[in-house]
N, C-alpha and C positions, 0 to 999 in steps of 0.2 A: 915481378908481376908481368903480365904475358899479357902481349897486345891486345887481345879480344877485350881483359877485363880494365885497361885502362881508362880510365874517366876520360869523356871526348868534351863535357862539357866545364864552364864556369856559372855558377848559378851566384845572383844578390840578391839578396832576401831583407826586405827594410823593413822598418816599421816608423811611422813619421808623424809625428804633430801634428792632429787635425788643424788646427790654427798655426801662422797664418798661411793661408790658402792656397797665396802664389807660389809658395816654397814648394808645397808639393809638385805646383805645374811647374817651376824651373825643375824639380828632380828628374819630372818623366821628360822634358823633354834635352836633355842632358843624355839621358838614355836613349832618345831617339836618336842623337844625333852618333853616337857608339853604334849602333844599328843593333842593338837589341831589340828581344823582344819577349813578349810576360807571358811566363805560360799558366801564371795564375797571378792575383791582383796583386801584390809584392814580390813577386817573383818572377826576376827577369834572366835569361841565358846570354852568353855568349860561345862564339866556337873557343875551344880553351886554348891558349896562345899566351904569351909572355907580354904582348903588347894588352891582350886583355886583361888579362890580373892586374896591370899597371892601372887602364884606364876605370874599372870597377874600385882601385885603392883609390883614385881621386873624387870618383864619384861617391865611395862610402864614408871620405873624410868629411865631406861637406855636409852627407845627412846627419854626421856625429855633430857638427860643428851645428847645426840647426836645431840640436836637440832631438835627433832620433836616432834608434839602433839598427844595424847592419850585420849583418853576416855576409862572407863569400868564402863559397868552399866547391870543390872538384864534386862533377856527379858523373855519373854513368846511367843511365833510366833501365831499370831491370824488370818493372811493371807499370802496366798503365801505358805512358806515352813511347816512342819507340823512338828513336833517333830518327827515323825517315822522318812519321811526324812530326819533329823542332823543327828540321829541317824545312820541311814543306809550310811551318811558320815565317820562317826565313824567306822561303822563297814568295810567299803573299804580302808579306809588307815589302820587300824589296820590288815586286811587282806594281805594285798600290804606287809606288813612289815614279817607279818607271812609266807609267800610265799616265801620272799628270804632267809628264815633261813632254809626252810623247802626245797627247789631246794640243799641247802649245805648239808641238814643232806639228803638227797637219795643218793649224791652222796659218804658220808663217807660208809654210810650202806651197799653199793654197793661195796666198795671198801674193806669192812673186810667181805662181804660174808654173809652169812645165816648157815652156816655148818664148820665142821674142825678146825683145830685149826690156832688162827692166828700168823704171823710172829710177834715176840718181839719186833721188831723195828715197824712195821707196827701198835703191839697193842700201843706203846707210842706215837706213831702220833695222831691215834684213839683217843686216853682219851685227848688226849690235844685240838683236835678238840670237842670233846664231850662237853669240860671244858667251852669254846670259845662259842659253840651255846648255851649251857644251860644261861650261862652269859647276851648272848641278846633275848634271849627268856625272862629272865626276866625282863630286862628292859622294854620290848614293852609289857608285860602282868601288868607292871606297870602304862602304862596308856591304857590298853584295858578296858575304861568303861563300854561296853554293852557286853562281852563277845563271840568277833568275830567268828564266825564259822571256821575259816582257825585254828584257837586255836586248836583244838582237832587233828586236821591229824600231827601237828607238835610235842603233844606231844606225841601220837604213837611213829610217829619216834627214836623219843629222848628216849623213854621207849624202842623201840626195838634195838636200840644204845646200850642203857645201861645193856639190858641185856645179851648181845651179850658180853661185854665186863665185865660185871662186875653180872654172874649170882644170882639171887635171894636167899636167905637164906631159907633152907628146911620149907614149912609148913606159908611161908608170904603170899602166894598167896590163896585166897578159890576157888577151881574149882567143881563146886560138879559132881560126876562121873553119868554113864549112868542110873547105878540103882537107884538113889536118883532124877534123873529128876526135882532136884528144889527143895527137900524136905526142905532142909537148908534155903530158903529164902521166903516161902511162909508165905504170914501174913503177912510179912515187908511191910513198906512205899519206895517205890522206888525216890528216890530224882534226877531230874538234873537240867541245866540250865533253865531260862525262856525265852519264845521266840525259842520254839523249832520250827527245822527246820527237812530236811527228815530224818537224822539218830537220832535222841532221837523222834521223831514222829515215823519211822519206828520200832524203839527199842521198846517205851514203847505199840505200836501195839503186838511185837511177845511176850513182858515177860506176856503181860493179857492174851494170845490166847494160847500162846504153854506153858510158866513156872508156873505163879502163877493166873491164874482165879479171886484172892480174890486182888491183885495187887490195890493200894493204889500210887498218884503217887503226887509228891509237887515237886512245880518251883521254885528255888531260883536264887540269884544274888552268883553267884558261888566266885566271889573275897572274901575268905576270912570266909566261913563256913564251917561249924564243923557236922558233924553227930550225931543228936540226937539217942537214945537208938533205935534197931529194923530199924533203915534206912539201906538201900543199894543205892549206889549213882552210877550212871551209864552216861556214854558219859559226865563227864565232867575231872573238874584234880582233880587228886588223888583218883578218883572213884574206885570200883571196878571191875567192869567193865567199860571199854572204849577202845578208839583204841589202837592197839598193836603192832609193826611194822608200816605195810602198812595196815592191816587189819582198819575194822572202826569198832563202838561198835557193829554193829548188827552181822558182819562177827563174831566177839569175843564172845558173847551170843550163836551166833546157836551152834558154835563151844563146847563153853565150857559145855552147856547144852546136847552136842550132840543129834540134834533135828536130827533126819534123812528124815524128809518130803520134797520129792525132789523139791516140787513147791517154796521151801526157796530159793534154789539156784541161780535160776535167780533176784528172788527178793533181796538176795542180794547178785548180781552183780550188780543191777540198782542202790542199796544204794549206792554201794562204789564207783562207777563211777560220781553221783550225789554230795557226800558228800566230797571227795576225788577229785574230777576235773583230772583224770589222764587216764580217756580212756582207762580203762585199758580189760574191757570185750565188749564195746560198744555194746550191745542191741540195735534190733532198739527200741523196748519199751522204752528208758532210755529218750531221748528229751521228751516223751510226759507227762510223769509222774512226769520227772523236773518242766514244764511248771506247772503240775496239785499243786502240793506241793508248789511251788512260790505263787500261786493263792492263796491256803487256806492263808500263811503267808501275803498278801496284805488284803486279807477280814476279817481278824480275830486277833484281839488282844491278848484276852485271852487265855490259854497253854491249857485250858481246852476245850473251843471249835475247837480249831487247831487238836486237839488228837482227840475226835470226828468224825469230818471229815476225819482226815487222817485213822483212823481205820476203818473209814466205802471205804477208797480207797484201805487200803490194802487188807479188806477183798476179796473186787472183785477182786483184782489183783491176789493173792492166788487162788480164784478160777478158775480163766482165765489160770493158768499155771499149775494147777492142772489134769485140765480137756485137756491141753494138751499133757501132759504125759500120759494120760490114755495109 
């Protein structure tokens, strides 16, 4: 069988004793805890994996053992839903989840400040909270398959938490200063997620245009790689660059690069309002450019033509704020 037509998915298909009642709510959320997700009222997906078949046989012994029937079998969606679509289910409950970790950590980081030093009692609450989100950040980055966009503004947070509380050891961080303008990472391969959306499209737009011209750029499946020799990994976890606080990667790039070209600023404002969901500069530019950026990621699979296009949007956007400054 030839890789196009192999089944990508794991499909459970139950059917459960209306009575008693809490049976079914421990089924589904048994199921949540797998990070599945229904693509109709007994029918739930996973990505098909060996660990998954495993965890669907435990979860279908118990609705046997309760008295109800199960099936799980290999799909491949050939009408109707499309794989992007599972997918992009995938990525709104993993989002949904990433959202209320990330609503708790604005409200800790709001609470210990940006500046000054904080109360001892306040820092112990801090780190215990700290302890608490990091803990279910992991769990739900445990079953984030496709690598959710809401991912990266929460571990901003979580990094500007930590550094707030527990500052960085001299010399861990590479920032290169004004006179260097990138000399330090020119040549490299710039690595991030696949299925890039506005801010690593935005991103890898400003490192070709304003850092590194000769800029080399690979998509991976971020769960779980390792940087090869000469990479710089950027907007995803444990990057070098990516968000930082509230800041989002690109806000962090112009920043650390310090690129002074003022037609940046607005552009990103639009990122981080775009990327970020927090309304935080509102442009009226920002809905149209949302809209333009969705469009490429509907029309375009590949990382490589997404970037394409979207370089050739920033370019004009760059120039349209440029020439309004004049």
């Amino acid at each position: 069988m030839s890789e196009t037509t192999e089944p990508h998915w794991l499909l459970l298909i139950h059917q459960i004793p209306p009575k008693p009642n809490y049976f079914r709510v421990k089924v589904w959320r048994r199921l949540q805890r797998l990070g599945a997700v229904a693509i109709k009222n007994s029918v739930y997906v996973l990505p098909r994996s060996d660990q998954a078949y495993e965890d669907f046989q435990w979860v279908a012994r118990e609705i046997v053992e309760g008295g109800g029937d199960v099936s799980i079998c290999e799909a491949r969606f050939v009408e109707g839903l499309s794989d992007q679509q599972v997918e992009a289910l995938f990525h709104s409950a993993r989002d949904a989840d990433y959202a209320q970790i990330t609503e708790e950590a604005r409200r800790v980081m709001k609470e210990i400040g940006s500046v000054g030093k904080i109360d001892p009692e306040a820092l112990v609450q801090a780190e215990a909270s700290l302890a608490r989100l990091k803990r279910r950040q992991s769990e739900i980055t445990s079953i984030d398959f496709f690598g959710a966009p809401g991912r990266e503004a929460l571990d901003g947070l979580l990094g500007g938490i930590e550094a707030r509380l527990i500052p960085p050891a001299r010399g861990e961080e590479v920032v290169p200063d004004a006179s260097g303008m990138g000399k330090q990472v020119r040549g490299r391969t710039w690595v991030t997620r696949k299925g890039i959306h506005i801010d690593r499209m935005a991103s890898a737009w400003l490192i070709r245009r304003f850092i590194d011209p000769d800029a080399r750029f690979k998509f991976v499946v971020s769960r779980g790689y390792r940087p090869e020799a000469g990479e710089v990994r950027f907007d995803m976890f444990e990057a070098e660059y990516t968000h930082k606080g509230d800041r989002c990667t690109f806000e962090v790039l112009v920043e650390g690069f310090c690129l002074r070209d003022s037609a940046l600023l607005p552009i990103a404002q639009i990122v981080h309002d775009i990327d970020l969901k927090d309304s935080k500069f509102e442009l009226r530019e920002t809905a149209g450019i949302d809209h333009l950026v969705a469009g490429i990621g509907l029309a375009h699979r590949d990382d490589e033509e997404r970037l394409a296009r979207g370089s050739a949007l920033f370019d004009d956007l760059h120039a349209y704020f440029r020439r309004e400054r004049e």
